[in-house]
PASEBA-1860 file (N, C-alpha, C; in nm, 3 decimals):
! residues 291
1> XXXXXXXX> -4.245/-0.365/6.916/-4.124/-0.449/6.923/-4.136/-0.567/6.827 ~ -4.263/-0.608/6.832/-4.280/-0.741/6.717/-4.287/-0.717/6.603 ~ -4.348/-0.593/6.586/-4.337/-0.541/6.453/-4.186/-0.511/6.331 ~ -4.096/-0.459/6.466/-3.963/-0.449/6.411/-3.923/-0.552/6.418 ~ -3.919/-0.666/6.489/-3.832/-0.787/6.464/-3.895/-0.862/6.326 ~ -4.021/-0.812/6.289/-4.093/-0.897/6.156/-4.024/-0.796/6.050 ~ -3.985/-0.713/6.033/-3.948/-0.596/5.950/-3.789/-0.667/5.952 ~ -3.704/-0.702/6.026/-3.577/-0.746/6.052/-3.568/-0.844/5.958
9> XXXXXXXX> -3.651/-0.941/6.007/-3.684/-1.110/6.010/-3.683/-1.079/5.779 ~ -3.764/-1.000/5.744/-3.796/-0.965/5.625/-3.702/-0.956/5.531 ~ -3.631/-0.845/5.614/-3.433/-0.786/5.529/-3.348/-0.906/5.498 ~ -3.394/-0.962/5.685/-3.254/-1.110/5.611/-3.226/-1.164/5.500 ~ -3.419/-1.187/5.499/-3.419/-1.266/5.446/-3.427/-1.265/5.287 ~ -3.439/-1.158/5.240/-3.448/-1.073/5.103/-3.317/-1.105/5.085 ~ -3.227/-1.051/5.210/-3.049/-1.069/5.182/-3.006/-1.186/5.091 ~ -3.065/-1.282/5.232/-2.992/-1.438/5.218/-3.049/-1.480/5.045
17> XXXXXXXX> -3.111/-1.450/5.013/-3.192/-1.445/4.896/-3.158/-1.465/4.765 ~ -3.033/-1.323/4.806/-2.982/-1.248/4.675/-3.063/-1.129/4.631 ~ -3.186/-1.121/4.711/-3.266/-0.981/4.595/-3.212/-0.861/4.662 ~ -3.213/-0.765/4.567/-3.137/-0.652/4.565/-3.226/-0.552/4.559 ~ -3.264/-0.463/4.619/-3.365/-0.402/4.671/-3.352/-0.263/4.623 ~ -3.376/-0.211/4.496/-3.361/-0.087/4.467/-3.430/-0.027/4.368 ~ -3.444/0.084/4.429/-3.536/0.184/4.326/-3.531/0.210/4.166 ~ -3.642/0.215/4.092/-3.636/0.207/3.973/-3.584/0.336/3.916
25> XXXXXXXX> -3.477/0.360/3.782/-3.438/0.436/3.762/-3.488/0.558/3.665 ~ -3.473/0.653/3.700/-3.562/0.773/3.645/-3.492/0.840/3.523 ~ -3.567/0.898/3.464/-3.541/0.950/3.301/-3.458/1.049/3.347 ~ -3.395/1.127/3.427/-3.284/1.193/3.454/-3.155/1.149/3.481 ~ -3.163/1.019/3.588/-3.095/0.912/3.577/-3.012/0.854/3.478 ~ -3.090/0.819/3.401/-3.031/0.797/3.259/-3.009/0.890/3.153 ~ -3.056/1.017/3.133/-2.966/1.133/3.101/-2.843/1.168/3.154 ~ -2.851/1.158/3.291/-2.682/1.166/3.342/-2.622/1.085/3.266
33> XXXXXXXX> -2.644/0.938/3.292/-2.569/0.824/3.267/-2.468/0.871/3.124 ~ -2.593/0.883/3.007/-2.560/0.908/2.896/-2.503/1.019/2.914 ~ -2.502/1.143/2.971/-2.360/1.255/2.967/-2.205/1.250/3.019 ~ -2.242/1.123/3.069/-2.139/1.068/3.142/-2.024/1.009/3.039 ~ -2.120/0.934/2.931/-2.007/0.875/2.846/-1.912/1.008/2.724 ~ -1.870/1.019/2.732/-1.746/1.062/2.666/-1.718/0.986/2.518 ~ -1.704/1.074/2.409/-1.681/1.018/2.290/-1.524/1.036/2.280 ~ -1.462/0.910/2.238/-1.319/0.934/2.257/-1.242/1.010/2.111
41> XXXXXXXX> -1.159/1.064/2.190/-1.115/1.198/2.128/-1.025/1.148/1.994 ~ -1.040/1.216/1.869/-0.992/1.139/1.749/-0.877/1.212/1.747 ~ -0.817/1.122/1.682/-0.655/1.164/1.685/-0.632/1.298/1.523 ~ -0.579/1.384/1.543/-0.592/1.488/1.465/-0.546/1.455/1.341 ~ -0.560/1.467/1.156/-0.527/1.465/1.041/-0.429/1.523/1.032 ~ -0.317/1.482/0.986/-0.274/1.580/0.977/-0.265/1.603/0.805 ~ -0.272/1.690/0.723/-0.327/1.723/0.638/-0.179/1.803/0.571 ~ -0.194/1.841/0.394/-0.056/1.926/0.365/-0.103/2.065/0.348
49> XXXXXXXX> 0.002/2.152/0.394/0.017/2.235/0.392/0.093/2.346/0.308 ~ 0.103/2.293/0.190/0.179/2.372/0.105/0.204/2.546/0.050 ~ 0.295/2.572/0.012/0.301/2.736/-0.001/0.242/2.719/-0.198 ~ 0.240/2.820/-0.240/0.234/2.845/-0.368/0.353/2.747/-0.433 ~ 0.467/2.779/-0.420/0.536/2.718/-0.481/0.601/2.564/-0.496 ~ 0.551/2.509/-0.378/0.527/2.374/-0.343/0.418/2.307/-0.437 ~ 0.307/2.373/-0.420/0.175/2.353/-0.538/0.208/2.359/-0.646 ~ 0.315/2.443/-0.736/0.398/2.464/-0.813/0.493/2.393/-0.897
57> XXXXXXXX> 0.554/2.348/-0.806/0.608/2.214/-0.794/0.531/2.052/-0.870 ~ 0.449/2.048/-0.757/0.389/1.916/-0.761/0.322/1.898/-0.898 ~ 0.287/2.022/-0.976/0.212/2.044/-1.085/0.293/2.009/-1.189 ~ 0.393/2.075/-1.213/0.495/2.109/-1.249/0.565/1.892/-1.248 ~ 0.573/1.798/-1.157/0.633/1.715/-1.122/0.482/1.595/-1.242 ~ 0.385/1.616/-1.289/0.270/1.571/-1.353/0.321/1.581/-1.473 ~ 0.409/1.672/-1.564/0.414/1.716/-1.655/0.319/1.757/-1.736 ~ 0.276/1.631/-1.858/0.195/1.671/-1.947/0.073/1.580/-1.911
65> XXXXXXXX> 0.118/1.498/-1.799/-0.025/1.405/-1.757/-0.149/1.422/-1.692 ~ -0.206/1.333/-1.676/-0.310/1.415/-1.653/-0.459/1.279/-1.557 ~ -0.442/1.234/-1.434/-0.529/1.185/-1.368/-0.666/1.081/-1.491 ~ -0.651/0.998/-1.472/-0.763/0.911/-1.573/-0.740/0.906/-1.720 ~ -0.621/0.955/-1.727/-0.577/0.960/-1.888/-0.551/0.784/-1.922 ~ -0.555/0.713/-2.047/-0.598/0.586/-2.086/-0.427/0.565/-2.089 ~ -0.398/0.402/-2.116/-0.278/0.394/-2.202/-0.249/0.454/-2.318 ~ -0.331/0.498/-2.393/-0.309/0.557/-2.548/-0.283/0.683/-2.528
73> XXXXXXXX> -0.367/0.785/-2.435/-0.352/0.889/-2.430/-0.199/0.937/-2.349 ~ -0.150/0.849/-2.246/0.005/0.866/-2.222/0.060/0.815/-2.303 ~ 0.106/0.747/-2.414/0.175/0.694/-2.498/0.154/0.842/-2.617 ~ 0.062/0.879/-2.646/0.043/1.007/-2.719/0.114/1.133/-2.677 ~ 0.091/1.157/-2.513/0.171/1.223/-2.468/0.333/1.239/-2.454 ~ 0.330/1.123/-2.426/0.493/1.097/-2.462/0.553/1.067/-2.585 ~ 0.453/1.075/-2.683/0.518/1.073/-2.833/0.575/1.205/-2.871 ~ 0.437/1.320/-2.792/0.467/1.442/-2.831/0.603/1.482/-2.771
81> XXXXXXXX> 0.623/1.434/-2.653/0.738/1.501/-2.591/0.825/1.462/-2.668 ~ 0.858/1.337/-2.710/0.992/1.271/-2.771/0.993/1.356/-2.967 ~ 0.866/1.386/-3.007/0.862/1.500/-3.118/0.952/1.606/-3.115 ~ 0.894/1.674/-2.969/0.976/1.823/-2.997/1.100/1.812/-2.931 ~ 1.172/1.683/-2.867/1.264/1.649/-2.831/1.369/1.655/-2.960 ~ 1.329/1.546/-3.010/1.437/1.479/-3.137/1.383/1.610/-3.233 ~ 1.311/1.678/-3.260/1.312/1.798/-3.357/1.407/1.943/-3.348 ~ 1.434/1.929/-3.185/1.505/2.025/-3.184/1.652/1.964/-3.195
89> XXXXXXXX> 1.692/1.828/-3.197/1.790/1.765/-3.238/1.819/1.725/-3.370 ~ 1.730/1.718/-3.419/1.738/1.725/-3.569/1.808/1.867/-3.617 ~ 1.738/1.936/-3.562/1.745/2.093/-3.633/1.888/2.132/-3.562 ~ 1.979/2.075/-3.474/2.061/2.109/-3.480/2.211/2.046/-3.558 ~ 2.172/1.949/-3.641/2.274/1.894/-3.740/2.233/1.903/-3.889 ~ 2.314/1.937/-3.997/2.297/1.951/-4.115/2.315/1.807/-4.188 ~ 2.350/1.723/-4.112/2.414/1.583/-4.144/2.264/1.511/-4.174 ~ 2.244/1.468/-4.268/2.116/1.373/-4.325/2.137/1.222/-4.242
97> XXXXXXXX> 2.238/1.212/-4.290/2.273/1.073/-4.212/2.184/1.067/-4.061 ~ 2.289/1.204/-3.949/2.267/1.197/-3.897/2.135/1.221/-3.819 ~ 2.060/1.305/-3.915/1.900/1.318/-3.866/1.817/1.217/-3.944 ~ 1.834/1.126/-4.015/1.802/1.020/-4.041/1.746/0.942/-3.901 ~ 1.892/0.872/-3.873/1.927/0.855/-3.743/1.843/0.853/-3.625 ~ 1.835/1.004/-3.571/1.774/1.034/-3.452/1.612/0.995/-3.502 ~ 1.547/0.990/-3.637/1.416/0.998/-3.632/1.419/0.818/-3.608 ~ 1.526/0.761/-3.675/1.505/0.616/-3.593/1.450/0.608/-3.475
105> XXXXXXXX> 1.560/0.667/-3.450/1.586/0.649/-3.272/1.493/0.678/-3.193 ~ 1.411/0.842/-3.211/1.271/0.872/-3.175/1.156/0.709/-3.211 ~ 1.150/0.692/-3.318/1.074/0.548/-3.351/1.064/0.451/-3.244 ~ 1.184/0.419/-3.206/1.231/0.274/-3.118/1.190/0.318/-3.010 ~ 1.219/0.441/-2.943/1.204/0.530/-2.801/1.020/0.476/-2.801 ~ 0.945/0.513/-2.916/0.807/0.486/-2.905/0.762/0.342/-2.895 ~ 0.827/0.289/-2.999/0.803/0.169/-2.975/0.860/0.041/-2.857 ~ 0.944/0.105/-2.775/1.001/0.039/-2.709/0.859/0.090/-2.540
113> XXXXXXXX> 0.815/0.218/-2.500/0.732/0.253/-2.400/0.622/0.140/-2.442 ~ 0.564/0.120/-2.595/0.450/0.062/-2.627/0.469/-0.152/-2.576 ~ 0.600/-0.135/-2.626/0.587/-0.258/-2.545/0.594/-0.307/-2.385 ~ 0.623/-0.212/-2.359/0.689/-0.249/-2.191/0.532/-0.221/-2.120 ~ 0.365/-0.219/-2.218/0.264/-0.252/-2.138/0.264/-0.405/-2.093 ~ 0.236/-0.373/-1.955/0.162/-0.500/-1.882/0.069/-0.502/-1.806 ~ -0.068/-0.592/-1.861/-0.130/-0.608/-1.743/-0.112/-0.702/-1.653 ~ -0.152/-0.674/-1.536/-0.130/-0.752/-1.404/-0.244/-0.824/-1.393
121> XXXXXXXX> -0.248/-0.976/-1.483/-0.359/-1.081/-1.457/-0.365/-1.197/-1.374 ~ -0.238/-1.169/-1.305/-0.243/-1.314/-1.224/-0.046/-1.403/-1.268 ~ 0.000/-1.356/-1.434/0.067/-1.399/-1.493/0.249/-1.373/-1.425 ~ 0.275/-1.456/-1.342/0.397/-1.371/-1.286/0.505/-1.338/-1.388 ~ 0.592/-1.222/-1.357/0.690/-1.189/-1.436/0.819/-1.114/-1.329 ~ 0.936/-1.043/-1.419/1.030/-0.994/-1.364/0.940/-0.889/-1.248 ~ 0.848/-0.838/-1.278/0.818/-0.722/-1.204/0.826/-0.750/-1.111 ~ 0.750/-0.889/-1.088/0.677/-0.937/-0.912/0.800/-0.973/-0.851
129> XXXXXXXX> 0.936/-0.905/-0.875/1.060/-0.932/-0.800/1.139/-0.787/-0.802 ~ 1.105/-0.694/-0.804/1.180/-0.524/-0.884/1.094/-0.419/-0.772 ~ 1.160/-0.336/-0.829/1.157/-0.237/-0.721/0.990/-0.169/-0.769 ~ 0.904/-0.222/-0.840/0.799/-0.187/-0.820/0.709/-0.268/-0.798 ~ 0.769/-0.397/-0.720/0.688/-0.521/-0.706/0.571/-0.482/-0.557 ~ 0.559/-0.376/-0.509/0.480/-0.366/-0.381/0.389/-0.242/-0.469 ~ 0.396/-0.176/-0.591/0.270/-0.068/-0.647/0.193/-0.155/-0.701 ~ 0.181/-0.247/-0.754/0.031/-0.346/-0.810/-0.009/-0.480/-0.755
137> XXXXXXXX> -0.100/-0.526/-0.812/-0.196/-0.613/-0.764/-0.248/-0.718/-0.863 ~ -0.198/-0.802/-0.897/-0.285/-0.936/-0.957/-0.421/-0.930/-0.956 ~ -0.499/-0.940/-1.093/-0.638/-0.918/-1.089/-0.705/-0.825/-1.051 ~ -0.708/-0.733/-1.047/-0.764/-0.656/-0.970/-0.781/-0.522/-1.169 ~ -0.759/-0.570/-1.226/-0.746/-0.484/-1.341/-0.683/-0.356/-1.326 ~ -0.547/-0.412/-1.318/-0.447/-0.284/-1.290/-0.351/-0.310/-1.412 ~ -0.299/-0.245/-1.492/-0.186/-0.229/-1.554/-0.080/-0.147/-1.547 ~ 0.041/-0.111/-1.660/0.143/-0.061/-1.645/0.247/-0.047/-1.742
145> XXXXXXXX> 0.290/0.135/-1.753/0.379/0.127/-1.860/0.505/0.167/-1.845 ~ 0.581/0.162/-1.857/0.725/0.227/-1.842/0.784/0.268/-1.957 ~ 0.895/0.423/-1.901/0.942/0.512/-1.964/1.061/0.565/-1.931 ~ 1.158/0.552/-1.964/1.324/0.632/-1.902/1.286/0.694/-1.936 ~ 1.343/0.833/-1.872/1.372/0.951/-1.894/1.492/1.024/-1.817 ~ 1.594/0.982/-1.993/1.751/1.002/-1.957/1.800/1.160/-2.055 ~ 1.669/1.216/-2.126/1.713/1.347/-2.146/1.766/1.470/-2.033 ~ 1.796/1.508/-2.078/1.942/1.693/-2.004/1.954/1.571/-1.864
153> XXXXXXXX> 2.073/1.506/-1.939/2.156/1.467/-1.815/2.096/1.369/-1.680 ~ 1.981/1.303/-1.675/1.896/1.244/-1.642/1.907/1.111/-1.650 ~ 1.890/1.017/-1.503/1.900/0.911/-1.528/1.754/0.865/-1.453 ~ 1.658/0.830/-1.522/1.567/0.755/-1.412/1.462/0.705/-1.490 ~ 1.337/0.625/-1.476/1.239/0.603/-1.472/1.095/0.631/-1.433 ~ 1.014/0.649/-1.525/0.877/0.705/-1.509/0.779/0.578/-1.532 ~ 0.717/0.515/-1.403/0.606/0.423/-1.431/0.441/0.503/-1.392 ~ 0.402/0.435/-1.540/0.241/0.479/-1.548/0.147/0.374/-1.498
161> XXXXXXXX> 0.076/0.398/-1.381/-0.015/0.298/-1.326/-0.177/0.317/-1.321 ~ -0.245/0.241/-1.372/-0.317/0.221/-1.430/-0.441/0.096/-1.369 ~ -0.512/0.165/-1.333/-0.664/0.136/-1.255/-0.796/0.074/-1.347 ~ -0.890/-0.035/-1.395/-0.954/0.042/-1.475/-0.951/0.102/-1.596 ~ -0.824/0.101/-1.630/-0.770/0.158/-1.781/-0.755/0.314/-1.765 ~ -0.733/0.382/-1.609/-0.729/0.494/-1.604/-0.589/0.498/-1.480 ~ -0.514/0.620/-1.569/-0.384/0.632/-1.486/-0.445/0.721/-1.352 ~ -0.370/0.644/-1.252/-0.414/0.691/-1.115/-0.236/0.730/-1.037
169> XXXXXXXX> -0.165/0.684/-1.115/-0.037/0.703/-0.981/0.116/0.651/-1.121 ~ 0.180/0.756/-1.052/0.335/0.775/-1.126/0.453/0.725/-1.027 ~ 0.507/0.631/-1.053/0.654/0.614/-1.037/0.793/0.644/-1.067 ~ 0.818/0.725/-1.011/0.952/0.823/-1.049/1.090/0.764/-0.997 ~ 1.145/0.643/-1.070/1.265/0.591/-0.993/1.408/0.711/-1.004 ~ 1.479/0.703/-0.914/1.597/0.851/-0.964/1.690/0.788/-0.931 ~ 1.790/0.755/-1.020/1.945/0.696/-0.977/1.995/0.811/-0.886 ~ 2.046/0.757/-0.795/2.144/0.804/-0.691/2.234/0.893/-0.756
177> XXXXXXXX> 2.350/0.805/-0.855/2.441/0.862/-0.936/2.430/1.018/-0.978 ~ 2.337/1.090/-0.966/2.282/1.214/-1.078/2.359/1.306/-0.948 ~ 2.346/1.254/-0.817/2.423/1.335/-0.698/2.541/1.274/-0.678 ~ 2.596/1.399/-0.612/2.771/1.385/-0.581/2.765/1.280/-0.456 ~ 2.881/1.189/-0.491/2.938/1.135/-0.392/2.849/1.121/-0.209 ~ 2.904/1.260/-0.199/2.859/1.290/-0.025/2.684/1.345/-0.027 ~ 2.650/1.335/-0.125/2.513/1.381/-0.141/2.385/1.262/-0.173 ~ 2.494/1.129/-0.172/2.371/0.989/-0.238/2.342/0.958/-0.098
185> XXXXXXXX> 2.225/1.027/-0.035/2.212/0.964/0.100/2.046/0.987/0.098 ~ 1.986/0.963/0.177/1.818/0.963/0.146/1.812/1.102/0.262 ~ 1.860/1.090/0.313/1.860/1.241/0.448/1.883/1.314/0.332 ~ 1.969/1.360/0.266/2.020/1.457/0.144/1.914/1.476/0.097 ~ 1.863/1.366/-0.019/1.773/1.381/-0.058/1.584/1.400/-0.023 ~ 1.578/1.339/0.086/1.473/1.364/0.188/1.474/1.549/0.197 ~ 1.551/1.561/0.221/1.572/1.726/0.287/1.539/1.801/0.123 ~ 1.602/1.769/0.023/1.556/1.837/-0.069/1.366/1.832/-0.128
193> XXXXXXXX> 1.340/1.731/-0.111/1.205/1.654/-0.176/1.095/1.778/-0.083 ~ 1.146/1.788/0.055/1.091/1.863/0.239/1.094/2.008/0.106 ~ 1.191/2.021/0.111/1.224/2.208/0.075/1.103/2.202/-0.077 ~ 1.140/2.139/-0.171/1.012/2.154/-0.284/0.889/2.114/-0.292 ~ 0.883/1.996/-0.229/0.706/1.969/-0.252/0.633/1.977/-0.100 ~ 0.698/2.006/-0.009/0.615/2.026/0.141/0.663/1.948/0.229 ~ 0.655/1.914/0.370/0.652/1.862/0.474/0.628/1.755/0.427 ~ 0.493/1.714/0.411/0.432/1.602/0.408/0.512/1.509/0.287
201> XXXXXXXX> 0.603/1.534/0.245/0.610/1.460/0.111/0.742/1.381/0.176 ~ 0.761/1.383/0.298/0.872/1.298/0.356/0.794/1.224/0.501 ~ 0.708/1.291/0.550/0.615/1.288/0.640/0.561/1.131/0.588 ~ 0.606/1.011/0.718/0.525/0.880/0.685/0.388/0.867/0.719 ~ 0.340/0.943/0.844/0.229/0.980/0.873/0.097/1.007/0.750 ~ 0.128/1.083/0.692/0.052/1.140/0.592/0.054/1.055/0.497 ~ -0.032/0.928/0.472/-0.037/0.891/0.385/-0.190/0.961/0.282 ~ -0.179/0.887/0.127/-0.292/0.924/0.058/-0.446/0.895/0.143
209> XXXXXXXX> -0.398/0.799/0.201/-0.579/0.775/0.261/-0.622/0.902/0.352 ~ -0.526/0.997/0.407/-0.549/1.094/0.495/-0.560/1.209/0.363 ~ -0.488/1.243/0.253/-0.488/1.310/0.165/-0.638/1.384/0.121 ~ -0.683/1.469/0.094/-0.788/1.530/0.073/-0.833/1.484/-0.135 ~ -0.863/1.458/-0.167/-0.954/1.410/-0.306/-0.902/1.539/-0.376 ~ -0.833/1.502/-0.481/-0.809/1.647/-0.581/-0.676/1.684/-0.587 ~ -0.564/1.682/-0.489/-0.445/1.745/-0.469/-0.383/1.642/-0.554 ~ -0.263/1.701/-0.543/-0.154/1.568/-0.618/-0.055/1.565/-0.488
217> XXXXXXXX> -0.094/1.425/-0.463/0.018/1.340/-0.355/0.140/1.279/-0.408 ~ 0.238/1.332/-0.334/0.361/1.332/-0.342/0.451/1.259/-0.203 ~ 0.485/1.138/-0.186/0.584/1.101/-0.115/0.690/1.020/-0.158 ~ 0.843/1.064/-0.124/0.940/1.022/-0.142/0.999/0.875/-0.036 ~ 1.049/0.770/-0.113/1.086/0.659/-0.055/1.225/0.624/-0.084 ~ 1.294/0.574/0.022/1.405/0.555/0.000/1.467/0.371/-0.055 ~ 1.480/0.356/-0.174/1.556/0.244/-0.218/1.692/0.215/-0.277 ~ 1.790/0.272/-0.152/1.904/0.279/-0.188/1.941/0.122/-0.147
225> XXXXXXXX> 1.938/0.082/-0.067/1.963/-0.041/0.004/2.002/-0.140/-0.136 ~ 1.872/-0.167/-0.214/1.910/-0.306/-0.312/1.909/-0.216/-0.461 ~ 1.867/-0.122/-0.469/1.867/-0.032/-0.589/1.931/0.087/-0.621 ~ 2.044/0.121/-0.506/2.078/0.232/-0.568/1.999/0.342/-0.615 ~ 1.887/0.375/-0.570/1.803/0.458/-0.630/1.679/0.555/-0.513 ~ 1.682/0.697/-0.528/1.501/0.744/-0.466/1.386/0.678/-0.538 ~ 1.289/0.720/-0.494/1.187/0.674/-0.555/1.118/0.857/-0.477 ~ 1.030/0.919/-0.580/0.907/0.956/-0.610/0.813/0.932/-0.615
233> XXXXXXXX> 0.689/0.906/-0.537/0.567/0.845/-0.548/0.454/0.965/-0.608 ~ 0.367/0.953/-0.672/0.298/1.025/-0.737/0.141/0.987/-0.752 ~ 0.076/1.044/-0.689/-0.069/1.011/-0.755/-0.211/1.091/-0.678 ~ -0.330/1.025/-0.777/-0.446/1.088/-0.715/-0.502/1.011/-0.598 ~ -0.558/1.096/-0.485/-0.558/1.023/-0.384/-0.680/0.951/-0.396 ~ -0.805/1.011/-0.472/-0.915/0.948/-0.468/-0.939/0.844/-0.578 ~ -0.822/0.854/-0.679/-0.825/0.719/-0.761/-0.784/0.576/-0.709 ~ -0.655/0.633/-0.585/-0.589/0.572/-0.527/-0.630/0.443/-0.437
241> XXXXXXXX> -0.754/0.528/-0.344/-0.869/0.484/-0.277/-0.989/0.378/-0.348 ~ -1.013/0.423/-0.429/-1.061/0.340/-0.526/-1.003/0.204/-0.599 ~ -0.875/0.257/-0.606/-0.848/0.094/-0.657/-0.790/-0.013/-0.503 ~ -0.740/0.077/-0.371/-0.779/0.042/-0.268/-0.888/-0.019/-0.260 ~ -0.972/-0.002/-0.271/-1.101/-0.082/-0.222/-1.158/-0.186/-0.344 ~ -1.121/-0.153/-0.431/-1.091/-0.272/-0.556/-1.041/-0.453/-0.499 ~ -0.903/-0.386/-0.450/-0.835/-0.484/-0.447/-0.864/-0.546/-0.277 ~ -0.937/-0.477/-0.189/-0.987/-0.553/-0.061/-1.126/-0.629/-0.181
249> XXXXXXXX> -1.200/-0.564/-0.252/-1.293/-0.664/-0.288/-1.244/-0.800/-0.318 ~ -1.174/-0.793/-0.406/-1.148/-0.941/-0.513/-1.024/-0.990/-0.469 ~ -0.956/-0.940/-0.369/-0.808/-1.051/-0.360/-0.881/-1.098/-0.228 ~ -0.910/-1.201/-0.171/-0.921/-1.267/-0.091/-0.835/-1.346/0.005 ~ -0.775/-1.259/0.119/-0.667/-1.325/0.228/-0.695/-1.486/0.213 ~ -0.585/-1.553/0.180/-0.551/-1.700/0.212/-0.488/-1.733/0.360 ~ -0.545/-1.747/0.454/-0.451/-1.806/0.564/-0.349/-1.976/0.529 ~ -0.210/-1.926/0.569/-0.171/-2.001/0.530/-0.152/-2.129/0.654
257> XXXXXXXX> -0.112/-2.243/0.665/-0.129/-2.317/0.744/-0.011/-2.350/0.828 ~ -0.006/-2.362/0.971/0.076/-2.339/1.052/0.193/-2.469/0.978 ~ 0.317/-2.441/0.926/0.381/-2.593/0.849/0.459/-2.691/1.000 ~ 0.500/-2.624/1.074/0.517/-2.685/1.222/0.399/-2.760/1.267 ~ 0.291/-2.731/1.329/0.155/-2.750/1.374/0.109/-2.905/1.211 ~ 0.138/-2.852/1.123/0.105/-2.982/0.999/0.202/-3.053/1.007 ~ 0.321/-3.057/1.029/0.433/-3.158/1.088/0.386/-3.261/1.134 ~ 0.346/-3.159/1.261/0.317/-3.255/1.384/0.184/-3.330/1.381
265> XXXXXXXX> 0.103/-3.330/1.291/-0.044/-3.377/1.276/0.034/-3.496/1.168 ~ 0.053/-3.431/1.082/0.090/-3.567/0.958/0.184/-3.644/1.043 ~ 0.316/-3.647/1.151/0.372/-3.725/1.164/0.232/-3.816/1.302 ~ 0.193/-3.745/1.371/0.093/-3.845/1.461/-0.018/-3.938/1.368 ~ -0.030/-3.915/1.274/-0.100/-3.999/1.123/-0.012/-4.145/1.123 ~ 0.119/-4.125/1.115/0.209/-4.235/1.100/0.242/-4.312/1.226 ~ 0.168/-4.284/1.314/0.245/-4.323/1.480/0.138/-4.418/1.512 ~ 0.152/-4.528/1.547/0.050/-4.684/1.577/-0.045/-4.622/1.635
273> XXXXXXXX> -0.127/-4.649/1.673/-0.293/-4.617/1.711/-0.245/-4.698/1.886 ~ -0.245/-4.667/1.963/-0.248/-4.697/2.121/-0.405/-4.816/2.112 ~ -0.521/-4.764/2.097/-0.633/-4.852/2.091/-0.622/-4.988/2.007 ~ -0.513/-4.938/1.853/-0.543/-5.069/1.767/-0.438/-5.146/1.826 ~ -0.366/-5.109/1.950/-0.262/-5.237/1.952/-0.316/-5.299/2.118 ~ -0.408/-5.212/2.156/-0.425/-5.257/2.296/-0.445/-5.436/2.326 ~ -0.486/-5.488/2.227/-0.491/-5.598/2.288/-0.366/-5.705/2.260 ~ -0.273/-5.646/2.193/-0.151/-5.727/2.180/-0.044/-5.701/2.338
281> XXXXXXXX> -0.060/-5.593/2.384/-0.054/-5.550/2.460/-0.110/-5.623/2.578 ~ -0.206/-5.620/2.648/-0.255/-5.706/2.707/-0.202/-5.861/2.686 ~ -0.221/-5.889/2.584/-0.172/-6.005/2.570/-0.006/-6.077/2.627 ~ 0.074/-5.924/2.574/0.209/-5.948/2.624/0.216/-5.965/2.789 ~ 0.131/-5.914/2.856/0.177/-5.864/2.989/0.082/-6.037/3.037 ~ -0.024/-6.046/3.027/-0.126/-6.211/3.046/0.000/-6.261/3.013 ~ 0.106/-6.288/2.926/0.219/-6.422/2.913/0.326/-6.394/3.057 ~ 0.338/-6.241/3.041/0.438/-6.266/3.169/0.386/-6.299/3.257
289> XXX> 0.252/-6.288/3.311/0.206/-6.299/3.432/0.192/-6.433/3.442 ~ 0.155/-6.511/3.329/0.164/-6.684/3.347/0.332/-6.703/3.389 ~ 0.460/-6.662/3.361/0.557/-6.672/3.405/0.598/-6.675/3.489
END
């Protein structure tokens, strides 16, 4: 009987204590534990799926370009095109005058792509306000060339972007105008972009960072709103990535400062100090009290 009331007397008092009285845990124990946790389930890629002729397409949508090609080497390229352009325009007038003329005109066409290079050093211009003011990056050694292309009936723009001194991504602006009336709608055109280059090329989900290294990425954007215009997006995904991680290196987030919250600090700057007047204060209230 004394024995159990000393065994009692023991528990309490371990209780009242706080100690917690339990067996040490065994290497099976903690194998459970660890089967227990669950790796949480990743949300699926979704990836493109294209037929032959979609691939076809997108190839086909590159022209004569070509992934890491320099500024010189697209400016070459597009000399050639504007060659056998204006040659087969030449060759269709007997008029000297007038093939005079067109070889101008081919001239200016060249020299006009050669000027419209810019690099993006920091230097603001029209761009950093235009409908390609969200494809580049200040510093980050990115440049850029532009090219209409208003041959067979064509109204639009081709921008060459440029990583490194290596083209990584094409801008294909497309006036609206080139479609009828009931057809300038981005659903219209969405639905056509779906039927030729794949699912994914309307698909917001699928961006390049999900894109597989090697394919040519293709998504269509709609800038009818302030431009009247589709947009075509074009490029390599793993150049893409690369100048991605370029521009997390060297642009450095500025937090900007709450301007409410600095209001209210600069105006408490201008507001009397409670301590530096305390004793005038005192003083006022000592006169009434002699009163």
């Amino acid at each position: 009987m004394l024995r159990a009331r000393m065994i009692s007397y023991l528990l309490a008092a371990a209780l009242g204590a706080g100690v917690v009285m339990t067996a040490a845990p065994t290497e099976a124990d903690a194998k459970a534990k660890v089967k227990k946790k669950k790796a949480p389930k990743k949300k699926p890629v979704k990836t493109a799926k294209l037929s032959a002729e979609q691939k076809k397409a997108r190839e086909e949508l590159m022209g004569p370009f070509k992934w890491g090609m320099s500024k010189d080497e697209v400016i070459a390229a597009l000399s050639k095109q504007l060659d056998e352009r204006y040659a087969e325009l030449i060759k269709e007038t007997q008029d000297v005058y007038k093939q005079d003329q067109l070889r101008k005109e081919k001239a200016k066409e060249i020299k006009r792509v050669k000027k419209s290079y810019v690099a993006f050093e920091g230097q603001k211009s029209g761009w950093d306000v235009s409908i390609i003011d969200e494809q580049f990056k200040h510093g980050t050694d990115e440049s850029m060339l532009e090219y209409w292309e208003n041959q067979g009936g064509k109204n639009q723009r081709r921008f060459f972007f440029f990583q490194g001194g290596e083209l990584y991504k094409m801008f294909v602006q497309i006036d609206t105008t080139q479609f009828d009336p009931e057809q300038q709608t981005y659903e219209f055109f969405s639905g056509l972009m779906k039927a030729k280059f794949g699912d994914d090329a309307v698909d917001p989900e699928v961006t390049y960072a999900k894109a597989p290294n090697g394919v040519v990425y293709v998504h269509a954007m709609d800038k009818t709103r302030f431009y009247d215009a589709f947009v075509l997006i074009v490029l390599d995904p793993g150049r893409a990535k690369h100048t991605d991680a370029v521009r997390k290196e060297r642009i450095k987030e500025v937090k900007e400062e709450n301007s409410i919250v600095k209001a209210i600090q600069d105006d408490g700057k201008d507001s009397p100090s409670l301590d530096s007047n305390k004793d005038a204060v005192q003083g006022v209230i000592g006169d009434k009290k002699q009163k």
